[in-house]
VMD Tcl script that builds the backbone (N, CA, C; Angstrom):
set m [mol new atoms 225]
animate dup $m
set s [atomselect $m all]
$s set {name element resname resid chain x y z} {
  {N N UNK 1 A 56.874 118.508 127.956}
  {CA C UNK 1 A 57.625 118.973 129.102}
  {C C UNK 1 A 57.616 120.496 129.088}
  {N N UNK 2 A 57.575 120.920 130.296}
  {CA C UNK 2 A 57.561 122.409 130.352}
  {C C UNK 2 A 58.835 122.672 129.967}
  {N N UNK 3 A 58.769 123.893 129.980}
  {CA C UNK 3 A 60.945 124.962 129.402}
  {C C UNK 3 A 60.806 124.899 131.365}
  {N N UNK 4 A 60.332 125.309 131.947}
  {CA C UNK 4 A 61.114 125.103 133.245}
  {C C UNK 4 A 61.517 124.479 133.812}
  {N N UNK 5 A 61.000 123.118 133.258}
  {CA C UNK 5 A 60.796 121.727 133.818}
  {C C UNK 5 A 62.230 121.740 133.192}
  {N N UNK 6 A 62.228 122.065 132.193}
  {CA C UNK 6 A 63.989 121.221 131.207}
  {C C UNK 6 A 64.541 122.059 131.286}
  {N N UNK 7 A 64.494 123.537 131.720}
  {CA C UNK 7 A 65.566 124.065 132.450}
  {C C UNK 7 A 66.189 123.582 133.431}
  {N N UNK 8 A 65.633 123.107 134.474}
  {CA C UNK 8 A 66.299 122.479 135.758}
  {C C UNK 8 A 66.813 121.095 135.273}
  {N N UNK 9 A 66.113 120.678 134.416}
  {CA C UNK 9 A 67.492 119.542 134.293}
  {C C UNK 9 A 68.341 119.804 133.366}
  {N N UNK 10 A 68.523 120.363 132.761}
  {CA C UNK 10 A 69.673 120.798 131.644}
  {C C UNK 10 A 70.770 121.359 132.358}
  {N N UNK 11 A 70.095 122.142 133.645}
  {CA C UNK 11 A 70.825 122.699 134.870}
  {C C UNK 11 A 71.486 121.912 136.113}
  {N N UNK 12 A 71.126 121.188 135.891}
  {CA C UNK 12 A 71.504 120.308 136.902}
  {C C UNK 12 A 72.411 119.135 136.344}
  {N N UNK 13 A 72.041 118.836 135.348}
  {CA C UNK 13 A 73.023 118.098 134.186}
  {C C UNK 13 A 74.496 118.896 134.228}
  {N N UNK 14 A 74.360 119.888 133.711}
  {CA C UNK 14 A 75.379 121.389 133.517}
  {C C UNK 14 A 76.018 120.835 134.986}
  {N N UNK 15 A 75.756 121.087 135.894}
  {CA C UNK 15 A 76.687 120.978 137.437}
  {C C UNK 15 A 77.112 120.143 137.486}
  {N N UNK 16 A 76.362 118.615 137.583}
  {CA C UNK 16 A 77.050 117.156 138.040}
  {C C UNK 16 A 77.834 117.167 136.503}
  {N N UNK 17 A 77.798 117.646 135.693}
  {CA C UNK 17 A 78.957 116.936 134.363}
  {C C UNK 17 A 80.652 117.813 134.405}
  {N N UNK 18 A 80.334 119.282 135.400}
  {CA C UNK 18 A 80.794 119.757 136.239}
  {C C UNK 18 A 82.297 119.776 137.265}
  {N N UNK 19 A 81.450 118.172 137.833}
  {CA C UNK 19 A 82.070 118.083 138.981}
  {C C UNK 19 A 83.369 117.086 138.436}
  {N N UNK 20 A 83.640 116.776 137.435}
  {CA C UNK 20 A 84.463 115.172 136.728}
  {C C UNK 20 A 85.429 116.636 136.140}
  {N N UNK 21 A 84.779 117.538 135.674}
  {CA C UNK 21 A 86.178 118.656 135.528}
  {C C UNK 21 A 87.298 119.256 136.409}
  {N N UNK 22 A 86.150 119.308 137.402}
  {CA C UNK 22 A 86.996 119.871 138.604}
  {C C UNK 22 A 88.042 118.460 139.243}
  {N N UNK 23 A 87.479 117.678 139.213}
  {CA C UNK 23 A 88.814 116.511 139.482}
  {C C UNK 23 A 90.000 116.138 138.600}
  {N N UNK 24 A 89.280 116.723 137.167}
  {CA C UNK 24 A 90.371 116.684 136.149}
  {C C UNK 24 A 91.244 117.620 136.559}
  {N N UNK 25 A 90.824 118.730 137.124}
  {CA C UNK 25 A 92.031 120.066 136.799}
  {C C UNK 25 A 92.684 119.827 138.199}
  {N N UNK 26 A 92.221 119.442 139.126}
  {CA C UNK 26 A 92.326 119.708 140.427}
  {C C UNK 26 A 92.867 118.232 141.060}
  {N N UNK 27 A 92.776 117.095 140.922}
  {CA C UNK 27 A 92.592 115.681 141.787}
  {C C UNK 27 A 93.525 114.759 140.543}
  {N N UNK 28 A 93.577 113.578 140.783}
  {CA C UNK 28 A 94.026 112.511 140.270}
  {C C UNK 28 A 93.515 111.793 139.399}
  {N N UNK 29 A 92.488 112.299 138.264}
  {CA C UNK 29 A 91.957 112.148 137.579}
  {C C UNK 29 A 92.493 112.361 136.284}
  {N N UNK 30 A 93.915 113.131 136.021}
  {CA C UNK 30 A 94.616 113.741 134.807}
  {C C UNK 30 A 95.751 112.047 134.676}
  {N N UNK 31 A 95.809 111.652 135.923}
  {CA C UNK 31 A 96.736 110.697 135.617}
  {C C UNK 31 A 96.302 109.150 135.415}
  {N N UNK 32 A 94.907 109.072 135.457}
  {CA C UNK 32 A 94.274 107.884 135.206}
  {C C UNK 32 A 93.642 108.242 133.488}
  {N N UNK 33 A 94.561 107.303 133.018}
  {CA C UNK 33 A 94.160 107.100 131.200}
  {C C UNK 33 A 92.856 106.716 131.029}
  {N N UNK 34 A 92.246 105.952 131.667}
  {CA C UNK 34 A 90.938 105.746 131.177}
  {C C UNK 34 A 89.865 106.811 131.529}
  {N N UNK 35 A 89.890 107.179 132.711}
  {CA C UNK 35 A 89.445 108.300 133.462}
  {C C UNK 35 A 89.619 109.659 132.646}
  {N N UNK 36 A 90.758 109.881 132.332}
  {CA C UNK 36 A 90.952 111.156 131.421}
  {C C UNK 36 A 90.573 111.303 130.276}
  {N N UNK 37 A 90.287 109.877 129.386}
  {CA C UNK 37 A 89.717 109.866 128.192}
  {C C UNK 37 A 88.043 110.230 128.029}
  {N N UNK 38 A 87.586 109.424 129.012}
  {CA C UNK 38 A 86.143 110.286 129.640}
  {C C UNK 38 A 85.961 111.469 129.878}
  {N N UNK 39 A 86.598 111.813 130.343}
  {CA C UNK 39 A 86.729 113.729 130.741}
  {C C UNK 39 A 86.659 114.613 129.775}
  {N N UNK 40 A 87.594 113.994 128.595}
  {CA C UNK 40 A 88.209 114.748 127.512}
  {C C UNK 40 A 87.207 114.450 126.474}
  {N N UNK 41 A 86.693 113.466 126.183}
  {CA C UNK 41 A 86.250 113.019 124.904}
  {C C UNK 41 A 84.338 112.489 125.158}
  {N N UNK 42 A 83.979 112.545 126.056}
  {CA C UNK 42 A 82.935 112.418 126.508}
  {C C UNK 42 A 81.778 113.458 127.651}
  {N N UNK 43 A 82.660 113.797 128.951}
  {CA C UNK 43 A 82.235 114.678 129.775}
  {C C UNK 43 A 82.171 115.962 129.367}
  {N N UNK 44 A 83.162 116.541 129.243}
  {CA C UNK 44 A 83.691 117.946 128.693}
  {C C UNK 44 A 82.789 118.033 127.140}
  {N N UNK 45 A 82.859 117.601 126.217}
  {CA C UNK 45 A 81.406 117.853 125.098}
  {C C UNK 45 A 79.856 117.865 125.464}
  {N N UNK 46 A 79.542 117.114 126.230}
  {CA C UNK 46 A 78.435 117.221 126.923}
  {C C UNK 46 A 78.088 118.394 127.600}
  {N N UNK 47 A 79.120 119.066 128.398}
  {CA C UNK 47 A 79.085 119.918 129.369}
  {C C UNK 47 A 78.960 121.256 128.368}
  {N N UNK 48 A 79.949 121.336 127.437}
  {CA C UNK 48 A 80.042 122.163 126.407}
  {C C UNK 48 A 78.571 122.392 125.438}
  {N N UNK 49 A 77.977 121.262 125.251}
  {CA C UNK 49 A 76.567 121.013 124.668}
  {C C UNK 49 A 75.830 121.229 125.556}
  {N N UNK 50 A 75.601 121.374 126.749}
  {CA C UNK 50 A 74.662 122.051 127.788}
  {C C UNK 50 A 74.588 123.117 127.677}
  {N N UNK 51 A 75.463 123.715 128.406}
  {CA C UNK 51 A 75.677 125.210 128.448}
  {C C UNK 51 A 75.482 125.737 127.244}
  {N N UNK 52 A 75.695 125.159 125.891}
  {CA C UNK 52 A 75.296 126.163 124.959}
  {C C UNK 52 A 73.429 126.026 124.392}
  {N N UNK 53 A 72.693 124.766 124.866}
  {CA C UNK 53 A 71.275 124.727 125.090}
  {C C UNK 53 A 71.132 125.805 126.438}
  {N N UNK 54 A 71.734 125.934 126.854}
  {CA C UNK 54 A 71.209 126.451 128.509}
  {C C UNK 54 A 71.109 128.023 127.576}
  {N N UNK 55 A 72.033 128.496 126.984}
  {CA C UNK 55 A 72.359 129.597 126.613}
  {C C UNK 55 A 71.617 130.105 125.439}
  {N N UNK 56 A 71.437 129.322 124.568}
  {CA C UNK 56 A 70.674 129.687 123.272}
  {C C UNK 56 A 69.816 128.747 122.571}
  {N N UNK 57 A 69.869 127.573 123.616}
  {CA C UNK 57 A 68.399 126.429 123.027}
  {C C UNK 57 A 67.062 127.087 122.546}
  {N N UNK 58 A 66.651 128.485 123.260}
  {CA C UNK 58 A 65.625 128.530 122.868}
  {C C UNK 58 A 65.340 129.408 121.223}
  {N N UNK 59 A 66.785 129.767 120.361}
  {CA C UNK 59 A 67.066 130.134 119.217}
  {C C UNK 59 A 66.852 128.443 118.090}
  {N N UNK 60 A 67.582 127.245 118.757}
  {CA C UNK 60 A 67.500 126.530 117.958}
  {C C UNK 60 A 66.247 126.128 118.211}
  {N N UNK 61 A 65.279 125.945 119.279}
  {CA C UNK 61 A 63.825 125.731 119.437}
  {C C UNK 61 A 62.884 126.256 117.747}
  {N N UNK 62 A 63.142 127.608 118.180}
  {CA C UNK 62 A 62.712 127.928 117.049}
  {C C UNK 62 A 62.417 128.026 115.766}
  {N N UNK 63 A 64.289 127.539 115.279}
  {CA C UNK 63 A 64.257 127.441 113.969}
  {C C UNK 63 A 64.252 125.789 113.663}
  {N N UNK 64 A 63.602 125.125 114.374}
  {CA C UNK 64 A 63.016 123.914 113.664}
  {C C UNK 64 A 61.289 123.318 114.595}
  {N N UNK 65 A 60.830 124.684 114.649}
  {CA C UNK 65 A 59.869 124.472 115.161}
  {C C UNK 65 A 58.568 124.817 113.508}
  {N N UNK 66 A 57.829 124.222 113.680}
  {CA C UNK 66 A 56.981 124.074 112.159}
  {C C UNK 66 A 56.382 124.980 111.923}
  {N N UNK 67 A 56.427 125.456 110.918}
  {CA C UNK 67 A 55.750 126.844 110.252}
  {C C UNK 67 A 54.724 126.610 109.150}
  {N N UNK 68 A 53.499 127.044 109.704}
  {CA C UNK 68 A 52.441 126.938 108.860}
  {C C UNK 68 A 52.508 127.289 107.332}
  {N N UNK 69 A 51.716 126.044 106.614}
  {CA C UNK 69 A 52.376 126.287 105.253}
  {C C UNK 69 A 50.963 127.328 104.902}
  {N N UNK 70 A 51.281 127.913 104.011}
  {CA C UNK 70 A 50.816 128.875 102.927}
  {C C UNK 70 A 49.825 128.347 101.551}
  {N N UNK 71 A 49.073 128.335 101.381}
  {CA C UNK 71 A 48.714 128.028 99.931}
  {C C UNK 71 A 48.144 129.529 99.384}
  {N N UNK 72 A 48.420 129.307 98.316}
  {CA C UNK 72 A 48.264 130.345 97.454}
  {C C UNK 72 A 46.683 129.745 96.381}
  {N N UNK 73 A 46.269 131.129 96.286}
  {CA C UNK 73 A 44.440 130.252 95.722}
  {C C UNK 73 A 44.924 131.387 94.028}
  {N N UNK 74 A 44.693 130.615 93.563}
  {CA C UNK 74 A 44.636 131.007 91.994}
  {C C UNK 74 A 43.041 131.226 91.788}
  {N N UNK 75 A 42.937 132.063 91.073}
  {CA C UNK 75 A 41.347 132.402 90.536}
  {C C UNK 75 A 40.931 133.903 90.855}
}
mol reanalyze $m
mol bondsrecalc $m
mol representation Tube
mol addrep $m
């Protein structure tokens, strides 16, 4: 997959996971228990785990991306 390609969905992920906050803070969504447990314990980490790939994925890219090994020649 391209990085632009999974930019736009990481981005677009980021918005619609978004929109379940804004009903939390804003709508009738704080007073439905099952609904709020989603928000809190499911939506909201996700959203939190986006934005911080959106922000610095391409640091953790790196440091588990494979690094050519070395041999050392004796003689």
């Amino acid at each position: 997959m391209k990085a632009s390609t999974e930019r736009k969905i990481i981005r677009w992920m980021h918005i619609i996971l978004g929109i379940p906050i804004v009903g939390y803070l804003y709508g009738p969504v704080s007073t439905i228990p099952v609904s709020s447990m989603i928000v809190r314990w499911i939506i909201f980490p996700l959203l939190v785990l986006s934005g911080l790939w959106l922000w610095k994925g391409h640091v953790v890219k790196k440091l588990f991306r494979k690094k050519p090994v070395h041999t050392l020649k004796v003689g």
